[in-house]
N, C-alpha and C positions, 0 to 999 in steps of 0.2 A: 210800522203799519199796525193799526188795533183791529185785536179779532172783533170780528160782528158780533154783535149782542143778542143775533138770533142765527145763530150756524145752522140749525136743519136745514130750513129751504137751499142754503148754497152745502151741503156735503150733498141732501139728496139731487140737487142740478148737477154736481163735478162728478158723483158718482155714475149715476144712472145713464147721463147722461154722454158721460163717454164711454160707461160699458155697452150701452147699449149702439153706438156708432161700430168701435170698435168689434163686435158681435160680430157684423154685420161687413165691415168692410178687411178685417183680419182672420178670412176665413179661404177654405180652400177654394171658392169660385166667389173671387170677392166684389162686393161695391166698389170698385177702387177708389172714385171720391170723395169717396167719406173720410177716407184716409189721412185725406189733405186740414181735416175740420174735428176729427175723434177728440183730439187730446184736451180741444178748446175748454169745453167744460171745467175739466178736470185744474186746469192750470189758473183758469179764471178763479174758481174755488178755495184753492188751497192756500193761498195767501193772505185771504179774508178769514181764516178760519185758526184755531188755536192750534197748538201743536199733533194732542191727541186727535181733533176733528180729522187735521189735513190730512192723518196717517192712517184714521179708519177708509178715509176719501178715495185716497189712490191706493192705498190695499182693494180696497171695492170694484173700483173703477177697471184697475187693470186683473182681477183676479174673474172678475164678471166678461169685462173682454175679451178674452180668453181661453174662458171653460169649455168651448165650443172644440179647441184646439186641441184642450186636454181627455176631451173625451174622445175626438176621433183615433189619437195615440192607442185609448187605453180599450177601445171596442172593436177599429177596424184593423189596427195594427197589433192588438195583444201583448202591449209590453205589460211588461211586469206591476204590479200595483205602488209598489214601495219605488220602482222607478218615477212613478207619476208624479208621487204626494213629494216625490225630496224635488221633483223638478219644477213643481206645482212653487213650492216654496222656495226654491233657488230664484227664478223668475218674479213672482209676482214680488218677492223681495227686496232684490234688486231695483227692478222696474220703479217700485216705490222710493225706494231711495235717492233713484236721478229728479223724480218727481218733488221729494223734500227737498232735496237742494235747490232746485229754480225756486222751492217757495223762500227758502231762507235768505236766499239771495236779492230774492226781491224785498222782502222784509228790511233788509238792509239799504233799499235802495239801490241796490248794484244792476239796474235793469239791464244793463250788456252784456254782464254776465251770465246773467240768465237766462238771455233769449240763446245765448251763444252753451250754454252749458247741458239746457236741456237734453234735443239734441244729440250732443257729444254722451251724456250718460246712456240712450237710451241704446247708440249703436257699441260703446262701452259694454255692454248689456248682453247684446247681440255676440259679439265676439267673444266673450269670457264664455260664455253659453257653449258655442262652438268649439275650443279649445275645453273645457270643462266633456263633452260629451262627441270629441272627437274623435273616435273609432266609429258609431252608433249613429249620430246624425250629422254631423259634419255640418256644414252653413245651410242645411233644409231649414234651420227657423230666421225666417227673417221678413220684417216689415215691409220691404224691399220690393218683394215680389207679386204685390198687389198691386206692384205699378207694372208688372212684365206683357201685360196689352196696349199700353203707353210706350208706343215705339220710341218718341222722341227722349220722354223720360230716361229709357231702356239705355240709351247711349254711355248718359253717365256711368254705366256700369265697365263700361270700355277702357275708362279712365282711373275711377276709384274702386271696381267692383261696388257688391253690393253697399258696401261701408257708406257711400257718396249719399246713393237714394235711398236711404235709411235715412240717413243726415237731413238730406233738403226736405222731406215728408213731415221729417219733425221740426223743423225749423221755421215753418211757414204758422202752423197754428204757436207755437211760441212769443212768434215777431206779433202775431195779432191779440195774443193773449196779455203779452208785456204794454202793449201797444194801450188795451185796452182797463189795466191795471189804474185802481185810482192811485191818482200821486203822479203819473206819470206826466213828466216834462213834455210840452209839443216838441222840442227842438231833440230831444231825443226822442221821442217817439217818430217823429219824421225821420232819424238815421236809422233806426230799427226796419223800418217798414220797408225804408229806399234799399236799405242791403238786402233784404229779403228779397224785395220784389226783384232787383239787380242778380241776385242768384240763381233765382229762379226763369227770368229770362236768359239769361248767359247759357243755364242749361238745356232750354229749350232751342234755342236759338243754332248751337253745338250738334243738338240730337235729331232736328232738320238739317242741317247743311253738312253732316259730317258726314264724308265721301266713301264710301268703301266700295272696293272693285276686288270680286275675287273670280275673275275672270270667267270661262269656257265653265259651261256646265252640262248635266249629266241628266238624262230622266231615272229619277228614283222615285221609290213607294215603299210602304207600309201595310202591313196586313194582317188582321186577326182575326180566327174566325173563333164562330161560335164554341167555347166548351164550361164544362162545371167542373174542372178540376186542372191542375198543373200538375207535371212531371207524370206523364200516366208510363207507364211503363210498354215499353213495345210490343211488347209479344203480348200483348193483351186485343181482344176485338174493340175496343172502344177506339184504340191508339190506330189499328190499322183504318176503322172507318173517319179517323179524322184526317191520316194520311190522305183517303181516297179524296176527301172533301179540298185539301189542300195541293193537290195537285190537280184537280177540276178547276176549279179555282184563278191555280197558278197558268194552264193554259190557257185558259178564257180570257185573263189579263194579256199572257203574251198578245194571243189572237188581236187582240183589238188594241194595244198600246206597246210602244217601241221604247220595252222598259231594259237601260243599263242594271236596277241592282234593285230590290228586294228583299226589305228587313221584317223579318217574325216576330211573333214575341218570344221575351224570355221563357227556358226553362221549359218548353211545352210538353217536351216527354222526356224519357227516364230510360237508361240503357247502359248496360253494363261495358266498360273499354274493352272484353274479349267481344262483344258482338259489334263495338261501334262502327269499325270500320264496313262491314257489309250493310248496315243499317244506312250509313252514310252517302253507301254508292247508290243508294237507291234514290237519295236525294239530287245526288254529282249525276245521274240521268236525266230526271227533271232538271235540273239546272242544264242540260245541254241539248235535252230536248224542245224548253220553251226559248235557249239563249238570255236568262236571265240570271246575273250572279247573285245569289241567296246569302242571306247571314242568318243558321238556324239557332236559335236557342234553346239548349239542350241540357239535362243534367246526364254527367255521366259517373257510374258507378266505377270505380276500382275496388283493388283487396281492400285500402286502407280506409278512404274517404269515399264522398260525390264531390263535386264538381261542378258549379255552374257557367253554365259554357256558352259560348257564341262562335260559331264556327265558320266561317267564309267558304261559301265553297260556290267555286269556280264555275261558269259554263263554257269556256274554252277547254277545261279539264283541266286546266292547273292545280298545281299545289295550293292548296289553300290553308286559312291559317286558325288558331284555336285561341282564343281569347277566354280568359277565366276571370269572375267575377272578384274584385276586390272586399267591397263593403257591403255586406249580407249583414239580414235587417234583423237586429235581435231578438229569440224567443221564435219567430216563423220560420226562421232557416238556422239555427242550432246545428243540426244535421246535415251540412255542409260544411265543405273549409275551404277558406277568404285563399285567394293566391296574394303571393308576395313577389312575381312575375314582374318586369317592366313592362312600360307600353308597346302592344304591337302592333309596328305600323301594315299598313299593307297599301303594294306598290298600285295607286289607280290609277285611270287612263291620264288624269290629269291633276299632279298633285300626291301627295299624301293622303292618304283614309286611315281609318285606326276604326279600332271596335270599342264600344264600353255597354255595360250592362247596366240599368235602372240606376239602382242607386250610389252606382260610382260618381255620375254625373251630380250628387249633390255634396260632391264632395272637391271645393273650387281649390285649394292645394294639389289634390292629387289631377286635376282636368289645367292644374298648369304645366302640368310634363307633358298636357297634349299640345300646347300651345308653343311651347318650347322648342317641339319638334316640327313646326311649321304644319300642323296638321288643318289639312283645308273643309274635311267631313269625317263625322263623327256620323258610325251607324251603330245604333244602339237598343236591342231586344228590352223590353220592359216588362214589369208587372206592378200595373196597381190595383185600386181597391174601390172601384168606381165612384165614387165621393169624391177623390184626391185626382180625377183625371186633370184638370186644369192646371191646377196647381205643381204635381208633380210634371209635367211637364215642362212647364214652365219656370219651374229650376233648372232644367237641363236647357231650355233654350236661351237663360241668364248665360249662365257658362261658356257657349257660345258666342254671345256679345262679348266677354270678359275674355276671352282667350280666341279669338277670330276665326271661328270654324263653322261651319253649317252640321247641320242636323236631320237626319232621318231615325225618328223613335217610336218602336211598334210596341205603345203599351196594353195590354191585355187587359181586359174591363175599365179600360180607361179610354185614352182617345191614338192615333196613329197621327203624327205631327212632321213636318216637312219643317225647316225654315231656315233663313240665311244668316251669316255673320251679324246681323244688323236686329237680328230678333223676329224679324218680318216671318210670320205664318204664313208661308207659301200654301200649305193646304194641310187640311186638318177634317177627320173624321171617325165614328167610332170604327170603324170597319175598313177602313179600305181610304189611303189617301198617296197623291202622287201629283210631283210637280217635278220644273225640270227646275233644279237645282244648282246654284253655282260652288266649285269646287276648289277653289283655289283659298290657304291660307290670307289672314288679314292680319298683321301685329299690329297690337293696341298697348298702347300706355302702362294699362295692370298688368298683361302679359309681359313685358318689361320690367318693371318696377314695383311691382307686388301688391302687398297690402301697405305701400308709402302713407295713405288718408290714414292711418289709424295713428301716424306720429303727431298731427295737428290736432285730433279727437283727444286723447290722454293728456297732450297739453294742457288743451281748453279744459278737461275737466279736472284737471290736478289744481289751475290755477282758480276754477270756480267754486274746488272747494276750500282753496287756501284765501281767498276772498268771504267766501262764506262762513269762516272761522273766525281772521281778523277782522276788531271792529273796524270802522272808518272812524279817521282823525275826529271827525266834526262830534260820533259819538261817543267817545272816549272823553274831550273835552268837557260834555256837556254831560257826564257822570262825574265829572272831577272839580269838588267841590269846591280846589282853589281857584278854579276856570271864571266862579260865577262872582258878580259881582256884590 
């Protein structure tokens, strides 16, 4: 395939034009449609264009895409600078390099390979990302999650986790891009486009009809009230009038709804473990005077460390139970330390419950030891960064689909989210949401059998770049001088 003899117009179309989709549908409350159409440009592009062109192209394309991502990291989440620029580069890197392969591939004419390679590099991509920066962000980056209001989509996660719908997102603008690639064969472009379109119904098709029953449910909610800081310390007057606010509050909801359980946000105040236990009982009051069982999130002090905590506490008066944060988000919580704790379940009326805090839930290894243990609800204290309320949610309601458990998550400046094994937003609000919930475990496929999609993903792309290496017969011949006549 010969480069075009006027590259600008197709770098600045492959460029701009998929960063600027990308922008726009790879962000924390995204386009999701676009998602389905971002990369077209870029892929259209890069095949028409000389080597240098195609590598300024989707350096461009995907670094421009992106930046939106890199800056909410590095303004509302505060990581480190020198963190950003190596991940900046790690990624847009990478990203390009799955990008030159489909071009080279095609260049060769290998169009099945390319359509099928893309794709495989980009969720390749994804996953080295996650293993590469797996204490810190764990599977929070992913294309994946642009589809997490797309219920039907949503399923395949059941099956492949996120690996799946990374895959088919990329796979669609490819099959149209190869599709539409000069050179190409109708008889293969008609198998291109038919596998596509065949996958893509298969998966919609799956994510309508796929049955889940998780029986007897429960009315739950979520709730946060108004404040300008986390972890206040107790014996302070701020901390007692937010007390007062949230026990006003908490019985005005008893009063008028016949709520089982009630989840806070994370983290909200700050108390040392000699005062915790009296501090506590003051909550184990309310909790038995409105008869609703609370999960407070709390940081608490010892001699050695804090502690971020989620505490169950009962309105029967039972023993309740203390849940401590795993994966605490670098640079903002320093000043705490991570437990190395197992999962603790706790015994509800119907089912398994467990606790998890913010951003343990983005971390879909460690949210398989809940699924493992038949865990039917997952209540979960949060804190985001009101930018990121969609989104981070919305990784924790993925996890969910992927490991069969429901969801009640009280994020703080973010949104208060309800939903079931299936993804389904039961109810969602910044302040105050409650639905009745169903509690019973669901095992699903990735629950079972892990991250299995990632064995077919490495394949495809080991073998698109061992194609993309060797030439084909017919060009080998036709460089080989004794070939010609």
């Amino acid at each position: 395939m010969a480069s075009s003899p006027r590259p600008l117009p197709w770098i600045l179309f492959g460029a701009f034009g998929t960063a600027a989709m990308l922008a726009l549908g790879f962000w924390l409350d995204p386009v999701w449609w676009l998602m389905w159409t971002a990369p077209i440009p870029m892929l259209l592009a890069v095949p028409r264009l000389g080597f240098r062109a195609a590598l300024l192209t989707a350096e461009a394309a995907w670094l421009g895409g992106t930046a939106r991502i890199w800056w909410y990291l590095a303004d509302s989440l505060e990581m480190a600078p020198v963190f950003i620029v190596v991940s900046v580069v790690v990624f847009t890197g990478l990203y390009t390099a799955a990008t030159l392969l489909y071009r080279a591939l095609m260049r060769r004419g290998r169009h099945w390979a390319a359509f099928l390679a893309f794709p495989a590099g980009i969720v390749a991509v994804e996953y080295l990302g996650s293993v590469i920066n797996a204490d810190a962000g764990g599977e929070w980056w992913s294309l994946a999650y642009t589809q997490a209001g797309q219920t039907a989509v949503l399923q395949l996660a059941s099956v492949t986790g996120i690996w799946g719908i990374t895959f088919l997102l990329m796979a669609i603008p490819s099959a149209i891009a190869t599709i539409l690639a000069p050179g190409a064969r109708r008889r293969r472009a008609i198998g291109i486009g038919a596998t596509a379109a065949a996958c893509l119904a298969a998966v919609l098709a799956f994510g309508l009809a796929r049955p889940v029953d998780q029986g007897p449910t429960v009315r739950a909610g979520a709730l946060a009230l108004p404040t300008d800081e986390d972890s206040i310390p107790v014996d302070t007057g701020k901390a007692e009038a937010l007390f007062a606010d949230y026990t006003a509050e908490i019985e005005r909801i008893a009063a008028a709804d016949d709520l089982d359980v009630l989840v806070l946000p994370e983290k909200v105040f700050l108390v040392s473990s000699d005062e915790s236990g009296a501090y506590l009982d003051r909550w184990s009051a309310l909790a038995a005077g409105t008869g609703i069982d609370l999960v407070l999130g709390i940081a608490i002090q010892t001699d050695r460390d804090v502690l971020n905590s989620a505490i169950w506490i009962r309105a029967d008066g039972g023993t309740g139970s203390q849940y401590d944060k795993h994966h605490l988000i670098p640079g903002l919580e320093d000043w705490m330390t991570p437990s190395t704790e197992d999962v603790i379940l706790i015994p509800g009326p119907e089912g398994n419950w467990a606790l998890a805090i913010c951003k343990d839930l983005d971390h879909a290894g460690y949210m398989a030891e809940y699924g493992d243990n038949g865990t039917g609800l997952v209540l979960a204290p949060a804190l985001d960064f009101t930018i990121d309320g969609w989104w981070h949610s919305r990784v924790a309601v993925t996890r969910g689909v992927e490991q069969g458990f429901s969801l009640v998550r009280a994020g703080q400046i973010g949104l208060m989210t309800v939903s079931d094994a299936r993804g389904t937003v039961l109810a969602e609000d910044a302040r105050f949401a409650v639905a009745d919930v169903p509690v019973e475990a669901v095992r699903t496929v990735y629950d079972y059998l892990g991250n299995w999609f990632l064995f077919p993903v490495f394949t495809i792309l080991l073998a698109g770049t061992v194609l993309a290496v060797v030439p084909r017969r017919r060009d080998v011949a036709a460089s080989d001088p004794d070939t010609k006549e």
